[in-house]
C-alpha positions as CSV (number, residue, x, y, z in Angstrom):
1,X,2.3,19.1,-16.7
2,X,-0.5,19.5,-14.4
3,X,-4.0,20.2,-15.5
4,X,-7.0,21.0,-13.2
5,X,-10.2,20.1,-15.0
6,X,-13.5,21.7,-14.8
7,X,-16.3,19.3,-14.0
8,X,-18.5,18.2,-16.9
9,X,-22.0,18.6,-16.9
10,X,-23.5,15.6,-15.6
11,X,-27.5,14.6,-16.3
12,X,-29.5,15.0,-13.4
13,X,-30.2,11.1,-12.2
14,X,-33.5,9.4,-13.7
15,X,-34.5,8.2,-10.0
16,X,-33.5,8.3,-6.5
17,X,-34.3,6.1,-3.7
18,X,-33.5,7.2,-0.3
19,X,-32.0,5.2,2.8
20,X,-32.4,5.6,6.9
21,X,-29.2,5.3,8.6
22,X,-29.7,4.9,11.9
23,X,-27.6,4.6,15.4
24,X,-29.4,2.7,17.6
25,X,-27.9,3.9,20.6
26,X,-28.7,7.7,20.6
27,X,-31.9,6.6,18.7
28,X,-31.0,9.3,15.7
29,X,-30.4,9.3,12.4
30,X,-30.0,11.1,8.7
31,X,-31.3,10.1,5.7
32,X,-29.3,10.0,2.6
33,X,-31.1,10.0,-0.7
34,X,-28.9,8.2,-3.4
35,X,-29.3,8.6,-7.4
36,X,-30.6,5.3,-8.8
37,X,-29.2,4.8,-11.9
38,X,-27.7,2.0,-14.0
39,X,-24.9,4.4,-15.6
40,X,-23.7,5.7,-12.5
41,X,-20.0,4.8,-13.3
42,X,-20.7,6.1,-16.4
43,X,-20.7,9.4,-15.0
44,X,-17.0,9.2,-13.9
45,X,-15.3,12.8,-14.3
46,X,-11.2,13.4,-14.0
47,X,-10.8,16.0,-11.8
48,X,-6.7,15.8,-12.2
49,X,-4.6,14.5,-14.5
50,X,-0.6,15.7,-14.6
51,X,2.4,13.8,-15.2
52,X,5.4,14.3,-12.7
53,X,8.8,15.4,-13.3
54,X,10.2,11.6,-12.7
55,X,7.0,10.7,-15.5
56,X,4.3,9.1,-13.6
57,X,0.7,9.7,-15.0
58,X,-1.5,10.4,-12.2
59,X,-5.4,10.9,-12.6
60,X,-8.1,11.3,-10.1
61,X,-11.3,10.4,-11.1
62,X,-14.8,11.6,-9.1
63,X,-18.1,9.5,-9.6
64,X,-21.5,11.2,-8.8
65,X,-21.4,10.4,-5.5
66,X,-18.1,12.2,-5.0
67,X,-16.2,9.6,-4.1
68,X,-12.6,9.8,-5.7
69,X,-10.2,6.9,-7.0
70,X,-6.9,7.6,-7.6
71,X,-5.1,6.3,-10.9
72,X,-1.3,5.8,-11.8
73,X,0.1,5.1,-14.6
74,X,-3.1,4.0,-16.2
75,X,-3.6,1.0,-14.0
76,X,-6.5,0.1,-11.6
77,X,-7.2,2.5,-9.1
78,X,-4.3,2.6,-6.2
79,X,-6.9,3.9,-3.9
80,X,-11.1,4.6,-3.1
81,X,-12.0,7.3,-0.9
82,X,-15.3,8.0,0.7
83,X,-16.5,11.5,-0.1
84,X,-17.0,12.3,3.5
85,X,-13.9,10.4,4.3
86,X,-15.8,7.3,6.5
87,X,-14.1,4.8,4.5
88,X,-11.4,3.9,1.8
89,X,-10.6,0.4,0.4
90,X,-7.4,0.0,-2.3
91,X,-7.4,-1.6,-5.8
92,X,-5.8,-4.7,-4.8
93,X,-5.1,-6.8,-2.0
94,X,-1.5,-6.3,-1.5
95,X,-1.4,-4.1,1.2
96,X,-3.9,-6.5,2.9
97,X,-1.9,-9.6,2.3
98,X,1.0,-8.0,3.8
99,X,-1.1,-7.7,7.3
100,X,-1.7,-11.2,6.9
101,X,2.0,-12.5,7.0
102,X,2.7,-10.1,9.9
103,X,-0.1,-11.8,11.5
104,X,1.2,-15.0,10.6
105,X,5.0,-14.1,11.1
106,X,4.0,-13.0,14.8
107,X,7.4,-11.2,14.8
108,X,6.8,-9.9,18.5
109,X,4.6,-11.7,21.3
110,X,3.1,-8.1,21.9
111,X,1.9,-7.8,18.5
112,X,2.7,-4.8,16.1
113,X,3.1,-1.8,18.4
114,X,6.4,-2.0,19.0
115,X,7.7,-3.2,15.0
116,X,9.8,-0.5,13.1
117,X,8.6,-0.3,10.2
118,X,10.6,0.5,6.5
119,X,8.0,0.9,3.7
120,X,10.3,1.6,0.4
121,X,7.6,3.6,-1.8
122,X,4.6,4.0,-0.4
123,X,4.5,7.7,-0.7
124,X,0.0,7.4,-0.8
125,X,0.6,6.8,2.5
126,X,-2.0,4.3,2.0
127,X,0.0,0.9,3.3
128,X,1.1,3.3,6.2
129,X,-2.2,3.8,7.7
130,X,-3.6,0.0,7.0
131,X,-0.7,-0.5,9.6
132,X,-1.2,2.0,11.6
133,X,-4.6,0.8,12.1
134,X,-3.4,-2.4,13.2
135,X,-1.1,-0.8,16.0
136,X,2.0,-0.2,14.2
137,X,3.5,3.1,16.3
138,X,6.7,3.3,13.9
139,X,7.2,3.7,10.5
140,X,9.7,5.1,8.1
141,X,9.0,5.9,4.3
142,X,11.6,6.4,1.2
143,X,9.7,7.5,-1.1
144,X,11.3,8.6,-4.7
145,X,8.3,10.7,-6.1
146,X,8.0,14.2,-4.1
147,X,5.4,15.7,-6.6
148,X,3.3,12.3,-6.2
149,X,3.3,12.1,-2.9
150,X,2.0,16.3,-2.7
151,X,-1.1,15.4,-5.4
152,X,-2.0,12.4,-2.8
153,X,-2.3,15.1,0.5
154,X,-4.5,17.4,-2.1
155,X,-6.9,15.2,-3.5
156,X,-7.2,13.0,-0.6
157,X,-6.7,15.3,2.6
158,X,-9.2,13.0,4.9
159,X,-7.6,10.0,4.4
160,X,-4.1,11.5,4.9
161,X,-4.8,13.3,8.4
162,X,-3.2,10.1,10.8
163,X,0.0,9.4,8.9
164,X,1.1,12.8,8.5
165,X,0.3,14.2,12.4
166,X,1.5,11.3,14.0
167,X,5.0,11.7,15.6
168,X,5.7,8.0,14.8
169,X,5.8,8.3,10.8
170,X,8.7,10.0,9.0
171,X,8.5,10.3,5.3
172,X,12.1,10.6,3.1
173,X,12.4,11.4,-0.1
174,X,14.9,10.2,-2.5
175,X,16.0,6.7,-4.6
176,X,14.9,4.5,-1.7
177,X,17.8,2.0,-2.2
178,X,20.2,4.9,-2.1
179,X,19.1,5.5,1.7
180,X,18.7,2.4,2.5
181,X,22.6,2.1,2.0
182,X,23.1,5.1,4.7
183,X,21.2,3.7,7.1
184,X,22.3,2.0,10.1
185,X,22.8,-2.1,10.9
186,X,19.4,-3.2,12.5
187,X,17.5,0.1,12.3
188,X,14.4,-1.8,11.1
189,X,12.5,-5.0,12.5
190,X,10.2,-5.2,8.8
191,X,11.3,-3.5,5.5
192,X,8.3,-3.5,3.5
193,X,8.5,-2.8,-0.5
194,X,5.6,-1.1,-1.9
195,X,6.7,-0.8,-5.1
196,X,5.7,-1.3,-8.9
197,X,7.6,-4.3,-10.9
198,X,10.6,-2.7,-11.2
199,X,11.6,-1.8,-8.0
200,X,10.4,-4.6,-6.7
201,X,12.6,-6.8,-8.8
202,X,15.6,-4.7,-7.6
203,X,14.8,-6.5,-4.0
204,X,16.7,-10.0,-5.8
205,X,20.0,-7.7,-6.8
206,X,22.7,-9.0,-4.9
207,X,23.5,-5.3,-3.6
208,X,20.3,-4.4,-1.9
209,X,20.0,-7.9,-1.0
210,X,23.1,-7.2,1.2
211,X,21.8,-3.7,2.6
212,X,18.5,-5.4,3.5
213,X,20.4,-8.0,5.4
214,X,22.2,-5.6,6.7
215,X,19.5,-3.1,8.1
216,X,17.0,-5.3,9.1
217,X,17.3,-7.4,11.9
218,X,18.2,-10.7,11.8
219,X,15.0,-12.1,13.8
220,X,12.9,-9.2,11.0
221,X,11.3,-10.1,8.0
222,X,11.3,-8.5,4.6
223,X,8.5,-8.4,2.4
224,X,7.7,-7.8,-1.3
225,X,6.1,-9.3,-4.5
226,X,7.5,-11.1,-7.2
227,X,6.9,-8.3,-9.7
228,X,5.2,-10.0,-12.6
229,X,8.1,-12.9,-12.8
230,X,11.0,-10.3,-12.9
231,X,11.6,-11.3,-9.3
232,X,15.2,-13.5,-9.2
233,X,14.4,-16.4,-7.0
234,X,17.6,-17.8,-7.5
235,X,19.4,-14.9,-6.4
236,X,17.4,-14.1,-3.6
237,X,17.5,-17.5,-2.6
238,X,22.0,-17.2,-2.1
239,X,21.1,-14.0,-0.1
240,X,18.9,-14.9,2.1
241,X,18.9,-18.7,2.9
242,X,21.5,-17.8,5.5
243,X,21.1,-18.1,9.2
244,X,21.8,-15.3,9.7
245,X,19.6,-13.6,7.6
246,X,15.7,-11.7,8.1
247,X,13.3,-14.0,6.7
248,X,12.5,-12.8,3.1
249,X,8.6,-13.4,2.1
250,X,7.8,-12.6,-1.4
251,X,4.3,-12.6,-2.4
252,X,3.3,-14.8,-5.8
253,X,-0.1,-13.8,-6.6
254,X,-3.7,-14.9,-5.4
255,X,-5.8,-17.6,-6.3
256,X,-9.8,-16.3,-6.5
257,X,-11.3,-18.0,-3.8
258,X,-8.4,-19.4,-2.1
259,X,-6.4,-16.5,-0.8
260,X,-2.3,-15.2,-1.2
261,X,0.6,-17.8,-1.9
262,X,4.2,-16.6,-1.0
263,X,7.7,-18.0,-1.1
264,X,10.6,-18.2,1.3
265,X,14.3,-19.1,1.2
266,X,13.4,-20.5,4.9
267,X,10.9,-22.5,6.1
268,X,7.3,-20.7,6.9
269,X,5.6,-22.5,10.3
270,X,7.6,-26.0,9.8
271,X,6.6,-26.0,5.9
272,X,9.7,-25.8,3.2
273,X,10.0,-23.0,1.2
274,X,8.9,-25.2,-1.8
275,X,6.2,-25.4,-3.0
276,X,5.0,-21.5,-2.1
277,X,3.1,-21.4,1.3
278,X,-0.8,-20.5,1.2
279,X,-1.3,-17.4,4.0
């Protein structure tokens, strides 16, 4: 059920301070006058709230400024826009973390512009352009949540303008492991999952371990997270110790100051795949 709220009322700011931003090479500039206030996040408003028909709770919240976060499930935000669209950042660093192994996987001498890319999920688009800005020119989505995906475009049209005119990206809908089973042997060079626990879990099942062997190429890499400790090393580990195999990198957390550890069936840059690799 969808519900578009009215805005409350907010109190007008007890003071402002104002701020000179300036380009110095045309020598102009606008000023922006910003409310000072210690309650600022106080003053948080949902602007949408509705629960899809496959039951995910989806809320977008506007702060004074109007810049909007975007809430599922009643986690952390998934993603901060900018209310004049300049900038977004996301509520973790996964999508960031999966740059980094790229970066460190160097996959292809020319770098990422020639990778195909299969994000499973992923339907905020929001891993898709992070890649895009780093050159990737090719990338396929499966994502299971139509209705999801549609509030994302609404409330967050800015952010949403490269993905969706670029002739490289082609979103799917539908169970994501169900296509992956039609697809073809070595359609992909990464296969990305940007999924909560669950589905991320499913990436240790012995039959989408097979279909991800099978549609990635052998010299590819998959990548996903070790979903909260539901992730089945052991398992993955028979799958995809193989030769033969794409390297599989799952991600095991962060430590605060010290950056993302991940594990491999295969050794990562000459270092076994035990104890987890720093990146």
């Amino acid at each position: 059920m969808e519900k578009n709220l009215d805005p409350v009322s907010i109190d007008r700011p007890t003071s402002f301070y104002s701020s000179w931003c300036g380009d110095s090479s045309s020598g102009r500039g606008s000023q922006a006058i910003i409310p000072l206030d210690w309650n600022i996040e106080a003053r948080e408003q949902i602007v949408f709230e509705a629960k899809t028909k496959l039951g995910q709770t989806v809320q977008v919240i506007e702060d004074i400024l109007g810049d909007r976060t975007l809430h599922l499930n009643g986690d952390d935000f998934q993603i901060c826009m900018h209310s004049d669209g300049s900038e977004y950042y996301y509520g973790d660093d996964s999508n960031y973390d999966y740059i980094k192994i790229l970066n460190f996987l160097k996959l292809r001498e020319d770098g990422f512009s020639r990778l195909r890319i299969l994000i499973i999920g992923g339907g905020d688009l929001g891993l898709c352009q992070l890649l895009m800005d780093h050159g990737v020119r090719q990338i396929t989505i499966f994502e299971l949540d139509r209705e999801l995906h549609e509030i994302f475009i609404k409330w967050f049209p800015r952010f949403k303008k490269s993905p969706l005119e670029s002739d490289g990206v082609r979103i799917e809908f539908g169970d994501g492991f169900e296509r992956l089973a039609l697809c073809e042997d070595d359609s992909f060079d990464v296969i990305i999952g940007d999924l909560p626990d669950y589905g991320a879990s499913q990436f240790s099942d012995t039959s989408v371990s097979e279909d991800l062997i099978r549609v990635c190429r052998s010299d590819g890499a998959v990548l996903t997270h070790w979903a909260n400790g539901d992730f089945d090393f052991n398992s993955a580990y028979a799958s995809f110790h193989a030769k033969s195999a794409p390297l599989l990198v799952v991600m095991q957390g962060e430590s605060e100051g010290v950056g993302a550890f991940v594990w491999s069936p295969k050794p990562l840059g000459g270092i076994n795949y035990a104890p987890a690799k720093k990146i």
